[in-house]
N, C-alpha and C positions, 0 to 999 in steps of 0.2 A: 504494500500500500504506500503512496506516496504522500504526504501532508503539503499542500501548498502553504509558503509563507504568507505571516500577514502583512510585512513590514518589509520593505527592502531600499538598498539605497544603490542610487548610481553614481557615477563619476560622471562628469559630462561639460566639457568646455561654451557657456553660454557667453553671449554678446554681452547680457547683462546681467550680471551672477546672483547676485542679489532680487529679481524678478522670479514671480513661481512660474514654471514650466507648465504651459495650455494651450489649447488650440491654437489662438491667436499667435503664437510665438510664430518668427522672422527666420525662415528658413533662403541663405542666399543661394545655393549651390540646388539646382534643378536633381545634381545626382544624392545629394542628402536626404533626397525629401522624402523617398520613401522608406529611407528607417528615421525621421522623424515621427514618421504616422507609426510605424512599428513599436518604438517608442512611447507613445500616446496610449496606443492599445494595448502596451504591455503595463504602462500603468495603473489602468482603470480594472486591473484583474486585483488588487491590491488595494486594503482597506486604506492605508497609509503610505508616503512614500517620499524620500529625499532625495532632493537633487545637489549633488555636491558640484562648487566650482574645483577643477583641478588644476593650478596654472601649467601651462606647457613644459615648463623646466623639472616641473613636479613627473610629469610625465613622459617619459624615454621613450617606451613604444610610438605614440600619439605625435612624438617628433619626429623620431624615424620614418612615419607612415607619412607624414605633412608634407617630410623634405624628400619619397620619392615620388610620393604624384606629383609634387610640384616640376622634377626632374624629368619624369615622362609627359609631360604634358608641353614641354619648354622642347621636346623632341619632336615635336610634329608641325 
């Protein structure tokens, strides 16, 4: 049997860290968008929920991943 959580928190680089995360949120990137919605929809499965800012130096991966799309994209 599996128990779903009631509580969960994410990490997640917003525009404005300090604003709750909702529909209305500013999605610039057309290819973001649909794990914004995924995001959305994974929240509302959940009584409660945190949105944590991470700043980028805080986060290695999240750079890594930033500075090669930027590098494949600067290729076309």
């Amino acid at each position: 049997m599996v128990e779903i959580a009631k509580e969960n928190e994410l990490g997640q680089k917003l525009e404005q860290p300090n604003k709750p995360i909702n529909q209305q949120g500013k999605v610039k990137d057309s290819f973001l968008l649909r794990y914004y919605h995924k995001v959305i929809n994974t929240l509302q499965k959940f009584d409660a929920s945190k949105v944590k800012h991470i700043p980028r130096e805080d986060n290695t991966l999240a750079n890594m991943l930033s500075k090669l799309t930027t590098s494949k994209a600067s290729q076309y």
